[in-house]
KOLVEX-971321 format. One record per atom (N, C-alpha, C): residue number from 1; residue in one letter; chain; atom name; y, x, z. Coordinates in Angstrom, 2 decimals. Each point is the difference from the previous one (the first is absolute). Example, Ala and Ser with C-alpha at 12.3 -4.5 7.8 and 13.67 -1.06 7.14 Angstrom:
BEGIN
+-----+------+-----+------+---------+---------+---------+
: seq : type : mol : atom :      yy :      xx :      zz :
+-----+------+-----+------+---------+---------+---------+
:   1 :    A :   A :    N :   -5.69 :   13.19 :    7.80 :
:   1 :    A :   A :   CA :    1.19 :   -0.89 :    0.00 :
:   1 :    A :   A :    C :    1.20 :    0.90 :    0.00 :
:   2 :    S :   A :    N :    1.05 :   -0.35 :   -0.72 :
:   2 :    S :   A :   CA :    1.19 :    0.82 :    0.06 :
:   2 :    S :   A :    C :    1.09 :   -0.77 :    0.73 :
+-----+------+-----+------+---------+---------+---------+
//
This chain:
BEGIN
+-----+------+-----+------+---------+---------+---------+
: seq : type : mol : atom :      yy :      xx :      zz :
+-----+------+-----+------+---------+---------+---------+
:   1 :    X :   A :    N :   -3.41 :    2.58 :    1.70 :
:   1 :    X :   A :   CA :   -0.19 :   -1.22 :   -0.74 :
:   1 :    X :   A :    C :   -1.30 :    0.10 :   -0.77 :
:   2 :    X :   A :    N :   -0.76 :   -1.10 :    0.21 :
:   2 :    X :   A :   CA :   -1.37 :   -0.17 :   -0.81 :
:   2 :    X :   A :    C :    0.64 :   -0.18 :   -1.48 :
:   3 :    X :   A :    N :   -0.52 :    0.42 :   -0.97 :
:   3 :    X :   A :   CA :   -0.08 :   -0.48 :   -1.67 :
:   3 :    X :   A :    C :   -0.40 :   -0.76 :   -0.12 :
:   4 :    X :   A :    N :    0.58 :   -1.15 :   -0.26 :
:   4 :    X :   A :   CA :   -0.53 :   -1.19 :   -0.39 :
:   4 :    X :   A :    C :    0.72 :   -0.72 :   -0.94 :
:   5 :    X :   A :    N :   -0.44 :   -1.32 :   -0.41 :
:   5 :    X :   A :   CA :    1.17 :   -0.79 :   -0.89 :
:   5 :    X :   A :    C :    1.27 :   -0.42 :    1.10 :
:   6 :    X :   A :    N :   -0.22 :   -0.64 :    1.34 :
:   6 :    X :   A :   CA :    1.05 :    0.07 :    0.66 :
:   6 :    X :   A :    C :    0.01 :    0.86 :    1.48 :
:   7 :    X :   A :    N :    1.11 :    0.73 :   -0.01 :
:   7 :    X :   A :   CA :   -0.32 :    1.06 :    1.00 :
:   7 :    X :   A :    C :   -0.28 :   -0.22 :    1.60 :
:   8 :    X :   A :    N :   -1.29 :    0.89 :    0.38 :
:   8 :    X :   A :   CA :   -0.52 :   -0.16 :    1.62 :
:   8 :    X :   A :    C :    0.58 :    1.02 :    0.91 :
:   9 :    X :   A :    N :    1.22 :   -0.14 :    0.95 :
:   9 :    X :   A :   CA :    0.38 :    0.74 :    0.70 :
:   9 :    X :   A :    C :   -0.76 :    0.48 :    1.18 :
:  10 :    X :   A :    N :    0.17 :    1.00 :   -0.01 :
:  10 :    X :   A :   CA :   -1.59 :    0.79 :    1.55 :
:  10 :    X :   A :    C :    1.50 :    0.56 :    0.89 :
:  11 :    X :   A :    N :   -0.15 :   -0.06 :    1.05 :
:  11 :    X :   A :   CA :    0.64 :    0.88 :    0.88 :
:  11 :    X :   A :    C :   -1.02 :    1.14 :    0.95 :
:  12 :    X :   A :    N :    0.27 :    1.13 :    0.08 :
:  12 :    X :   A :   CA :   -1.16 :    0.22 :    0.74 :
:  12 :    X :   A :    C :   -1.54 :   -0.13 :   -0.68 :
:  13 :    X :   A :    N :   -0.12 :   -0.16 :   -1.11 :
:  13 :    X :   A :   CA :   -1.58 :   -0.40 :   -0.10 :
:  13 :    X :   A :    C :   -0.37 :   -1.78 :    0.05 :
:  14 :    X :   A :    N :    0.82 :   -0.24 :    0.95 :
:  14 :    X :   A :   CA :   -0.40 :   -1.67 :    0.16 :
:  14 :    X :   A :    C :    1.29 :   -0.63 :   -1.26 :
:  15 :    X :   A :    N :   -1.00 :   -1.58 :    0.07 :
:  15 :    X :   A :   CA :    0.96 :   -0.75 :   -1.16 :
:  15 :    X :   A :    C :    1.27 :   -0.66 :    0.90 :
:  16 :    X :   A :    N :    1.67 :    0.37 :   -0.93 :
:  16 :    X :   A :   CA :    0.60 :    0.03 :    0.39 :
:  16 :    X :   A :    C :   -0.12 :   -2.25 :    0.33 :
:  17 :    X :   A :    N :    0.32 :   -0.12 :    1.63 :
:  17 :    X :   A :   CA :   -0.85 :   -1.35 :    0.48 :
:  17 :    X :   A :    C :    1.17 :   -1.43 :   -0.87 :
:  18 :    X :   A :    N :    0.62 :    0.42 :   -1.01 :
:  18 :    X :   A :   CA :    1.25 :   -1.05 :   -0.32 :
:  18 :    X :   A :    C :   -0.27 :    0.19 :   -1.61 :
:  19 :    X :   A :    N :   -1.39 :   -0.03 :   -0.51 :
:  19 :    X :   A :   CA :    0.42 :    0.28 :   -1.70 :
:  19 :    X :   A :    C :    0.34 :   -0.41 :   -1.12 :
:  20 :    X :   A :    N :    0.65 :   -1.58 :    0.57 :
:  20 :    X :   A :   CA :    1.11 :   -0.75 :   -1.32 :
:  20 :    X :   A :    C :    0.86 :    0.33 :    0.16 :
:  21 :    X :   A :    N :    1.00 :    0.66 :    1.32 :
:  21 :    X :   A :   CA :    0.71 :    1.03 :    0.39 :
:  21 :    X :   A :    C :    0.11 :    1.00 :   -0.84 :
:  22 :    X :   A :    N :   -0.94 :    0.71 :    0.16 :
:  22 :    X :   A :   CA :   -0.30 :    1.43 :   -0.83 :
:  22 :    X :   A :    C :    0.07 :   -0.49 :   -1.52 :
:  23 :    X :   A :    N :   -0.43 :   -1.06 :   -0.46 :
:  23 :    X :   A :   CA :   -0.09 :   -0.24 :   -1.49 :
:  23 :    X :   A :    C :    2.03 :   -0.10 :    0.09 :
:  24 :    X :   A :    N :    0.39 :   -0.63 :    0.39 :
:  24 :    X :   A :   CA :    1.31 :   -0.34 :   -0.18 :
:  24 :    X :   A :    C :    1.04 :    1.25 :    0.24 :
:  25 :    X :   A :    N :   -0.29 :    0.58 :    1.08 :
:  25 :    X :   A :   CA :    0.87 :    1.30 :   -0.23 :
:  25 :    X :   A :    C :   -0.14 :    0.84 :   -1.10 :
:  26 :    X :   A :    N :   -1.66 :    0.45 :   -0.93 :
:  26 :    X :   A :   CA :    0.24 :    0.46 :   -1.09 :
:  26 :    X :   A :    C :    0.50 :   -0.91 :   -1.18 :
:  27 :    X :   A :    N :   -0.16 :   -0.93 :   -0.51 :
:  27 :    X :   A :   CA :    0.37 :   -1.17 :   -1.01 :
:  27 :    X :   A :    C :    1.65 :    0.16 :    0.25 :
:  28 :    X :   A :    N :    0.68 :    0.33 :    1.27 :
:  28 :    X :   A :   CA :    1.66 :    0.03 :    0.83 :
:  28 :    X :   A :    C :    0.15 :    1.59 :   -0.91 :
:  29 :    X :   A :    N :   -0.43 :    0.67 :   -0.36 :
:  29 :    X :   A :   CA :    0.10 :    1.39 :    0.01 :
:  29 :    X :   A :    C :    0.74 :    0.78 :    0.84 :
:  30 :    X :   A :    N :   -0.75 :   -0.51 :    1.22 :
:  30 :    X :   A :   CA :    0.29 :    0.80 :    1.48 :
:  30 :    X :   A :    C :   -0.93 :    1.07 :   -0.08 :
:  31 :    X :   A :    N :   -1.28 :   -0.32 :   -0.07 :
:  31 :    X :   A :   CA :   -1.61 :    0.74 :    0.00 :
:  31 :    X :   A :    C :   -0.37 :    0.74 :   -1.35 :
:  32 :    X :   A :    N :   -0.62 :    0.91 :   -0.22 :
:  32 :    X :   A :   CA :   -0.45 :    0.44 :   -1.03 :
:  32 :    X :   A :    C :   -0.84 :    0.70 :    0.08 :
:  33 :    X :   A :    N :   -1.03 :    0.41 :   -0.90 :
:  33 :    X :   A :   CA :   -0.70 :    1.04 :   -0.01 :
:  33 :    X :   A :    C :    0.44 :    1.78 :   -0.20 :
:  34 :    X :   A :    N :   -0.51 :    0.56 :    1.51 :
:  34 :    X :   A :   CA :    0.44 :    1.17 :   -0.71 :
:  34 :    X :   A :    C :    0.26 :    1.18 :   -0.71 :
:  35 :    X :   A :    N :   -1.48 :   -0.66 :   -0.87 :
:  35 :    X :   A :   CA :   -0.84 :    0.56 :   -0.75 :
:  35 :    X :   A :    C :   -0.21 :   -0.35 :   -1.13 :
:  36 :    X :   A :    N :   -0.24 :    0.09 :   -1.75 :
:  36 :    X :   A :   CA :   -0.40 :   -0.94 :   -0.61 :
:  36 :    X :   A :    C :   -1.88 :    0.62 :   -0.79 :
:  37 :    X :   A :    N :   -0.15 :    0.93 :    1.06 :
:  37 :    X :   A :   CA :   -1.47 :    0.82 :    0.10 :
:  37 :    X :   A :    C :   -0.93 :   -1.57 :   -0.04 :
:  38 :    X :   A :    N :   -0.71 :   -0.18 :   -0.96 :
:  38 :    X :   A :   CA :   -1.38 :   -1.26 :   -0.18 :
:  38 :    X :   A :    C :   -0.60 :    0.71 :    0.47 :
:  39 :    X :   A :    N :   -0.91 :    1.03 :    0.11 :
:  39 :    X :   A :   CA :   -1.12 :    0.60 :    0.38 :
:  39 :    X :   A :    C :   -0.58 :   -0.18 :    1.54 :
:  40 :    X :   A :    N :    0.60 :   -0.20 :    0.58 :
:  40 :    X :   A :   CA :   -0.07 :   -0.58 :    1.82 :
:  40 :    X :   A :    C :    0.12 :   -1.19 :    0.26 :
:  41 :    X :   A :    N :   -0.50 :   -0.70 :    0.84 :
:  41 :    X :   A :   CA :    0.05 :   -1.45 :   -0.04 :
:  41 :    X :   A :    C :    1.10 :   -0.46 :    1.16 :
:  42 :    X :   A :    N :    0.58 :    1.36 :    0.24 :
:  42 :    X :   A :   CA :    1.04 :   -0.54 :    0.98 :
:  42 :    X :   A :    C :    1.57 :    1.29 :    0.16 :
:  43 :    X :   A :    N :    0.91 :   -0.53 :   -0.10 :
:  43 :    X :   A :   CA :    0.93 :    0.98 :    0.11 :
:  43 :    X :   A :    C :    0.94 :   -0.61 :    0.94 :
:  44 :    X :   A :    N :    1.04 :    1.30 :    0.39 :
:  44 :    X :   A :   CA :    1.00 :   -0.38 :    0.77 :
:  44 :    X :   A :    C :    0.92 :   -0.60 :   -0.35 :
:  45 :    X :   A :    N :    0.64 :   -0.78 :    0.81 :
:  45 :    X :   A :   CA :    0.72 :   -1.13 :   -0.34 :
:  45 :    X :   A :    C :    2.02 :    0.92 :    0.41 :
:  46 :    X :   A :    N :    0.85 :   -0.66 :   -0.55 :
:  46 :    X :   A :   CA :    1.17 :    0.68 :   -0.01 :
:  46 :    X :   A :    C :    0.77 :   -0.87 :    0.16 :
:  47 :    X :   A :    N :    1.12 :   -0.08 :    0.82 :
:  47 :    X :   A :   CA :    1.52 :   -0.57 :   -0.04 :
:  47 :    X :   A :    C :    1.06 :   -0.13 :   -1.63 :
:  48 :    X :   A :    N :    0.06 :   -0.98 :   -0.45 :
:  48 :    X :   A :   CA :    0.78 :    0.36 :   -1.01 :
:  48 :    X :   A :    C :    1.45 :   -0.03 :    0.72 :
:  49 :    X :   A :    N :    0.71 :    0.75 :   -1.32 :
:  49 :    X :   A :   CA :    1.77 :   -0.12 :    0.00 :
:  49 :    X :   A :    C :    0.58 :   -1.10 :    0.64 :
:  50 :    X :   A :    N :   -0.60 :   -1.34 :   -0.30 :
:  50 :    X :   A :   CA :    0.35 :   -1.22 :   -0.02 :
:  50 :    X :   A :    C :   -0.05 :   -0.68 :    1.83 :
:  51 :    X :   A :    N :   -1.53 :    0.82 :   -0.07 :
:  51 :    X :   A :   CA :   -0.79 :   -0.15 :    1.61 :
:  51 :    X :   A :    C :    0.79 :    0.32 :    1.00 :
:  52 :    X :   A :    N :    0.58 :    1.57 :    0.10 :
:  52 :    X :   A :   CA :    1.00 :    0.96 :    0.49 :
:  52 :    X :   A :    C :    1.23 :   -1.08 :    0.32 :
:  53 :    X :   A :    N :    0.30 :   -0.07 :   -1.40 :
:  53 :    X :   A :   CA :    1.45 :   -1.23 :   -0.20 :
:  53 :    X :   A :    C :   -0.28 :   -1.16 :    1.52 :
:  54 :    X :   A :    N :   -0.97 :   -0.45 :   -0.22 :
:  54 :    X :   A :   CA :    0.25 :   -0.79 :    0.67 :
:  54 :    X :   A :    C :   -0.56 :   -0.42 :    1.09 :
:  55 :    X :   A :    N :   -0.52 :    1.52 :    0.66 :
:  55 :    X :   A :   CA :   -0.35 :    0.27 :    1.56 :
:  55 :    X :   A :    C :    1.35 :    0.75 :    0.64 :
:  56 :    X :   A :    N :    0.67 :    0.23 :   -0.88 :
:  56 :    X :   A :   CA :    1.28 :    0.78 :    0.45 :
:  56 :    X :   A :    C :    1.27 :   -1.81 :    0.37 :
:  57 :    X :   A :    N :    0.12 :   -0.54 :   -1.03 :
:  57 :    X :   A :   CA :    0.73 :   -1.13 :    0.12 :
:  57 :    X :   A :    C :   -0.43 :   -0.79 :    1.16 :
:  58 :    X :   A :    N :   -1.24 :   -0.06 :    0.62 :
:  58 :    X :   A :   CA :   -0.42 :   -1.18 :    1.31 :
:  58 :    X :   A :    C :    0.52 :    0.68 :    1.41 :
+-----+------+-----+------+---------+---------+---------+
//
């Protein structure tokens, strides 16, 4: 995930191609950062509890 005011999902390096998608799964607290390191302008992105929850339920 890019640092930004609203978050840029990368897969691979490329921008993840759906990113009001990506804004909405983190705002869902599906997505999160999994890092809270400022110093990099980009960190890995993580599954929350919630995310898990409800890739397991579909």
């Amino acid at each position: 995930m890019v640092l930004s005011g609203l978050p840029d999902l990368r897969v691979d390096g490329l921008r993840f191609c759906d990113q009001p998608r990506a804004h909405a799964l983190v705002c869902a607290g599906l997505l999160a950062r999994a890092s809270a390191e400022r110093s990099r302008t980009t960190v890995r992105a993580r599954l929350t509890d919630a995310g898990r929850a409800a890739l397991q339920a579909a």
